[in-house]
C-alpha positions in Angstrom: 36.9 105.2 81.9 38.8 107.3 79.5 43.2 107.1 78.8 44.3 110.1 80.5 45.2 113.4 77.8 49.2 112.9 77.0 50.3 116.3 77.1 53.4 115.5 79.4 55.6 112.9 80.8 53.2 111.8 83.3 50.1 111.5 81.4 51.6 110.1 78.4 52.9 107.4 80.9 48.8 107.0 82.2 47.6 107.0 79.0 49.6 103.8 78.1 49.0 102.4 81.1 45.5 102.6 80.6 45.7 101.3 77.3 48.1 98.3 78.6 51.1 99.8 76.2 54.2 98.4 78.3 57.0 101.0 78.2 60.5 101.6 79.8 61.1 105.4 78.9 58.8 108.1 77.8 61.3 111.1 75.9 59.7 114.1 74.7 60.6 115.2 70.7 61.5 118.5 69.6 59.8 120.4 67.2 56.1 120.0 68.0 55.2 123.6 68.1 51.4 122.3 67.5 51.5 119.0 69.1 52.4 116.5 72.2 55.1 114.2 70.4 56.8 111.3 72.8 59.3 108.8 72.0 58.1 105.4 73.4 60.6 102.9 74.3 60.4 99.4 75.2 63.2 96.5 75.9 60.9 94.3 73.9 60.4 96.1 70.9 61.6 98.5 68.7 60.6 102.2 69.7 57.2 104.2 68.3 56.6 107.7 68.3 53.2 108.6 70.3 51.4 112.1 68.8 48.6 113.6 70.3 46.6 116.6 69.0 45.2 118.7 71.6 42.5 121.0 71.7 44.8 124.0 72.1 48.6 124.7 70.6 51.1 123.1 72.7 53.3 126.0 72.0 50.4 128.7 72.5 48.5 127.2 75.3 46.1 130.4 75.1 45.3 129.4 71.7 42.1 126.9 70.4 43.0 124.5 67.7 40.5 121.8 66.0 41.3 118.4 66.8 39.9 117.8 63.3 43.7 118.8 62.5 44.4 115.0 63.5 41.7 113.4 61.5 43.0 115.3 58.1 46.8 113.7 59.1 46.1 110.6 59.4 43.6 110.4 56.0 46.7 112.1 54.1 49.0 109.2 55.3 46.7 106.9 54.3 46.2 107.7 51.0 48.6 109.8 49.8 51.5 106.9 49.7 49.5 105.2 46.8 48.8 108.0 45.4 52.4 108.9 44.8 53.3 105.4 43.4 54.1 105.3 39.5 51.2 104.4 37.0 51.0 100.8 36.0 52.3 100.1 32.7 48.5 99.4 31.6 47.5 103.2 32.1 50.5 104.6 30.4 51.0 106.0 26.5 53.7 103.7 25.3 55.7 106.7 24.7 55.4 108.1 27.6 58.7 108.4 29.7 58.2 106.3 32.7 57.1 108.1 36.3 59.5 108.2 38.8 59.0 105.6 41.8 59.3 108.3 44.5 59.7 106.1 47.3 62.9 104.5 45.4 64.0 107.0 42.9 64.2 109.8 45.6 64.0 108.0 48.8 61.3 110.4 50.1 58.9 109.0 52.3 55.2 109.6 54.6 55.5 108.6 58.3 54.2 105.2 58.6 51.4 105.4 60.6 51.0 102.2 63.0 47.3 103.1 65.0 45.2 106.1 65.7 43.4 106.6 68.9 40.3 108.7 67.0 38.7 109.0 70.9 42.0 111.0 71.8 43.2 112.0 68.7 46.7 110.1 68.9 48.7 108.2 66.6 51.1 105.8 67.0 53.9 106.6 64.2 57.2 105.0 63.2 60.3 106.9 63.9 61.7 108.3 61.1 64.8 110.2 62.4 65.6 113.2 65.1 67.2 115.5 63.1 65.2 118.0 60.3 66.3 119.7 57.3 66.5 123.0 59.1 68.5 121.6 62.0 71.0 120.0 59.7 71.3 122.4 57.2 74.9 123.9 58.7 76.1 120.2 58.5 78.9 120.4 55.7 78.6 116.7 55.4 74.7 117.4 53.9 74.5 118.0 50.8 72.0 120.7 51.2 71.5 121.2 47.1 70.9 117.6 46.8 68.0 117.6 49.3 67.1 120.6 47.3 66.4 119.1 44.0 65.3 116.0 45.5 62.7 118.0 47.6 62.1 120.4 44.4 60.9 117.5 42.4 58.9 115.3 45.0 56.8 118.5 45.5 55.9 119.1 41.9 55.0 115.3 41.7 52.5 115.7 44.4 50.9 118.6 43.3 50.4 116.8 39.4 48.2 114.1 41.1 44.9 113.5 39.3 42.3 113.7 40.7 42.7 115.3 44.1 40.7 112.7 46.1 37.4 114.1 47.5 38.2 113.8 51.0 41.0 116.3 50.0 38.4 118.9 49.5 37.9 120.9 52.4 40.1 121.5 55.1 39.4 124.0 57.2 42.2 124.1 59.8 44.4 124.3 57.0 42.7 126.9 55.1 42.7 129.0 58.6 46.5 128.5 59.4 48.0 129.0 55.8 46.1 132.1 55.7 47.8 133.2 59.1 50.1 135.8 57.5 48.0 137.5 55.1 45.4 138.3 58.1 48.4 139.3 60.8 51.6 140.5 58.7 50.0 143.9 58.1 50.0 144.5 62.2 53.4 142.9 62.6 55.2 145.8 59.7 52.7 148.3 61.9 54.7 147.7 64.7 58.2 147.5 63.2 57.2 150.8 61.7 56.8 149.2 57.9 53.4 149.4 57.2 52.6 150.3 53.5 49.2 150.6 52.5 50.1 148.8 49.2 50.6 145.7 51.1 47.7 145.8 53.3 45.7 146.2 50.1 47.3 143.1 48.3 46.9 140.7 51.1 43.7 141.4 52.0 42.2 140.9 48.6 44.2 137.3 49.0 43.2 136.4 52.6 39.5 136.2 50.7 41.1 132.8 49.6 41.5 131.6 53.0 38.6 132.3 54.7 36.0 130.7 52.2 34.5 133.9 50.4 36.3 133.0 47.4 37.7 130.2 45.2 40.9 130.6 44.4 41.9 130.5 40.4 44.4 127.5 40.1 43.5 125.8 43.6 43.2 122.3 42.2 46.6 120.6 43.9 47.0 118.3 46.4 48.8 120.3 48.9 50.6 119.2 52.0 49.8 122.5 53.3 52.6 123.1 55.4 55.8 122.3 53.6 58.6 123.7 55.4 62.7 122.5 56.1 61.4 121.9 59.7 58.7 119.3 58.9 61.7 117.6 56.7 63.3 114.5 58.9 66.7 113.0 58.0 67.7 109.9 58.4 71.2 108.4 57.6 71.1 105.0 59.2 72.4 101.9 57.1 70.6 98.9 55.5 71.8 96.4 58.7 70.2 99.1 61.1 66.9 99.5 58.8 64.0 97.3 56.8 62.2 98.2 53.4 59.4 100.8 53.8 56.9 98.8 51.9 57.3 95.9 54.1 56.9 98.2 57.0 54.0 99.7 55.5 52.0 95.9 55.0 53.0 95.2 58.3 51.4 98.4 60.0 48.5 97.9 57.8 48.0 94.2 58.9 48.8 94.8 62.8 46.6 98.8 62.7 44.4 97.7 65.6 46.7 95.7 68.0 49.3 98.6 69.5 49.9 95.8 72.4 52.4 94.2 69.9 53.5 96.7 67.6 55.5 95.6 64.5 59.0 95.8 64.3 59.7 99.5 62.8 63.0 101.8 61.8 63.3 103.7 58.4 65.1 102.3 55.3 68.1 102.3 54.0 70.1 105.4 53.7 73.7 107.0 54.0 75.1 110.3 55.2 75.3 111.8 51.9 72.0 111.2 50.8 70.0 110.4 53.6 66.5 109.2 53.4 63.9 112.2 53.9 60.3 111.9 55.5 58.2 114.7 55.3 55.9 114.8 58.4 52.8 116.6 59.7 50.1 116.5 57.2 47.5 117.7 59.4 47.0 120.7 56.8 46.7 118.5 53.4 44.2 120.0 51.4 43.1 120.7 47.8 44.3 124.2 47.4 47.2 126.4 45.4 50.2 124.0 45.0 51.8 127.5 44.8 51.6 128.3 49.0 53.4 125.0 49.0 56.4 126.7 46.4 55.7 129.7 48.6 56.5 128.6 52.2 59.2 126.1 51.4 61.0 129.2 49.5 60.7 131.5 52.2 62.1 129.4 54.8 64.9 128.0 52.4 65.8 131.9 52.0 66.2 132.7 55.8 68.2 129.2 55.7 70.5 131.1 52.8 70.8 134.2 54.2 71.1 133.4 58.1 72.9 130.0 57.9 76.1 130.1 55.3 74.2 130.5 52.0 74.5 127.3 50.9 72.2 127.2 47.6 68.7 125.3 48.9 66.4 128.1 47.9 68.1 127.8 44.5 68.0 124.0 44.1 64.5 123.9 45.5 63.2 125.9 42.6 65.2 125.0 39.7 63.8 121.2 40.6 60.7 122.3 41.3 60.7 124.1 37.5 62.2 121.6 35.7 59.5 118.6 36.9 56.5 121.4 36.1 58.2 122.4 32.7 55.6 123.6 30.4 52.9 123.5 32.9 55.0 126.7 34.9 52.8 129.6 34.3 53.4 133.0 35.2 50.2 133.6 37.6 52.1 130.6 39.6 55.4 131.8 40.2 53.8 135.5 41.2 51.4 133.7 43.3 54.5 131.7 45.0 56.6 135.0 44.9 53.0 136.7 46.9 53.4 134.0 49.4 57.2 133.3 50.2 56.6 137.6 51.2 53.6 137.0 53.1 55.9 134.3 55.1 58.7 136.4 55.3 57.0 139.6 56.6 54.9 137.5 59.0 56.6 134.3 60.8 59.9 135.4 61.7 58.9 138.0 63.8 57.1 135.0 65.8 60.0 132.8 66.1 62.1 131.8 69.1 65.1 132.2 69.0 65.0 134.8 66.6 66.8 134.5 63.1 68.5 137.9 63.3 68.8 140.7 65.9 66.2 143.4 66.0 67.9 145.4 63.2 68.3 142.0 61.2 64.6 140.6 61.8 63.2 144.4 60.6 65.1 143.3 57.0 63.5 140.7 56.7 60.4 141.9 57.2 61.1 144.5 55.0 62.3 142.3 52.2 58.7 140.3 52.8 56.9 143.3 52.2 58.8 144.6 49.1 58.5 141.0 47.8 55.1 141.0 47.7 54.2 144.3 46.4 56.4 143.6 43.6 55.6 140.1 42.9 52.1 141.1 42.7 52.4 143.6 40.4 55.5 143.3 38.6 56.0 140.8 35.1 58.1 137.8 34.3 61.0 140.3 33.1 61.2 141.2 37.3 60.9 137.7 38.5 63.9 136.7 36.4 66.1 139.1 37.8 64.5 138.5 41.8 64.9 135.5 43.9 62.1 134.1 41.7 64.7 133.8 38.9 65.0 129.8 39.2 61.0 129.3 39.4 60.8 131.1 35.9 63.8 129.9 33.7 61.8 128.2 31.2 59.4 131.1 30.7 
């Protein structure tokens, strides 16, 4: 007989039954607009965090999702740790600088991922930390800058990986929900009486991207397809409270079929000031335009700026992000990035609850999505550098 679907606090609790999961609490996480996300606790053990991916949103009920979305998550946190790790010394030009060790260097991390249940699409995860980037961002003990740059850079390492693995190539669900604003945004500024026909005709001839007609120019990146402060996790524990990632790693790799004894788990070693990051849900990891990446990240890091005390993470975002590309920056990618970050803002934060401004507040923003576009479309370098592009394009 099949576990019962977790979707709630009494399934989730028939589901490990039926698996023979022993458990003391079941606590449901915030921030799983898509998914069913638990906390499972246990006097015997250390907690795991239980995800399931339904076929519908958990936050649109209405709404059909492919459960393929968890099939594509789990493959990126798979393979996407190794492929992050630096070159061996055998495979590098003697005067080449050295690659960063991201993991060390940066402290930025994957979710470890302990078992998936492919039959009911969940996974068993490590906790990483209950707080995101977007939640902490008013914290004057965070130094939002630093998790900026540190963000900034991790990014542009991901999207230099060569090759993109094949089973990178096709992603369908992520294709379909990156390309959510430049179907929809025209009928959101319709409503808030915005509409400009200039728009409408830019984002059309870019939704062709999304919805397989066309390839686009430049779409060769490994992206994690839905990079945003709110999939960003913090944690600020200390090394007595924690153990080493890698050995966690080995450990959940050894143990990946046996969830009646997990392994020991908690993240690594961090402090307040520059607390370890993990950067979750990779359920839209695909080979596509590391610039949608650039793109999203900026727009929400600008409603950060201007709703939440301005405190500089759009700006340290970029400048990172630039100064890892360097010569590789190219114009076509910073417009394509500005394209995006307008297609976000005239789309998504009319969707959000609670709401990042009042009604007169949400219609600038929209606005300022809209204008962003039609400019970064078809404006030069000269405009980016005086626009909130201006950090994306200092070396050009």
């Amino acid at each position: 007989m099949a576990a019962p679907t977790p979707t709630d606090l009494s399934s989730v609790a028939s589901y490990l039954n039926a698996k023979s999961i022993p458990f003391d609490s079941i606590t449901p996480l915030s921030g799983g607009f898509t998914n069913y996300i638990f906390l499972i606790s246990h006097y015997t053990r250390p907690p795991f965090v239980l995800k399931h991916s339904s076929t519908s949103i958990k936050s649109f009920p209405n709404m059909s999702a492919s459960v393929d979305r968890a099939d594509c998550e789990v493959r990126a946190l798979r393979i996407v740790p190794d492929l992050l790790k630096p070159a061996s010394p055998a495979t590098k030009a003697q005067d080449a600088e050295p690659p960063l060790d991201l993991e060390v260097t940066l402290n930025i991390h994957l979710p470890v991922l302990l078992h998936y249940d492919a039959i009911a699409h969940v996974q068993y995860q490590v906790p990483c930390g209950v707080r995101t980037l977007k939640d902490a961002y008013s914290d004057t003990d965070v130094d939002i800058p630093s998790l900026g740059r540190r963000l900034g850079c991790w990014l542009a390492r991901l999207h230099a990986v060569e090759p993109v693995p094949a089973a990178f190539a096709d992603n369908a669900v992520g294709r379909r929900v990156c390309g959510a604003g430049y179907r929809s945004a025209s009928s959101v500024l319709d409503a808030a009486g915005l509409n400009s026909e200039a728009f409408r005709q830019i984002v059309a001839r870019y939704e062709r991207f999304f919805d397989g007609e066309m390839t686009e120019v430049g779409a060769r990146a490994l992206c994690h397809g839905d990079f945003w402060p709110g999939n960003v996790l913090l944690f600020a524990g200390t090394e007595k409270d924690t153990r080493d990632i890698h050995s966690q790693r080995q450990a959940s790799n050894e143990r990946s079929g046996d969830m009646g004894h997990p392994s020991t788990i908690g993240p690594g070693p961090a402090s307040a000031h520059t607390p370890r990051l993990t950067v979750l849900d990779w359920e839209m990891s695909r080979r596509g335009y590391g610039a949608t990446d650039v793109g999203q990240f900026a727009a929400e890091a600008w409603l950060l700026d201007t709703c939440r005390g301005d405190r500089g993470l759009l700006e340290a975002f970029l400048s990172a992000y630039a100064e890892e590309v360097g010569p590789r920056m190219t114009v076509q990618f910073a417009r394509r990035a500005g394209v995006h970050m307008g297609v976000h803002l005239a789309y998504w934060p009319s969707m959000i609850v609670p709401a990042w401004a009042d009604e007169a507040g949400t219609k600038g923003i929209l606005e300022f999505g809209r204008d962003l576009v039609v400019s970064a479309d078809g404006r030069g370098v000269e405009w980016m550098r005086g626009s909130v592009l201006s950090d994306l394009v200092v070396g050009l």
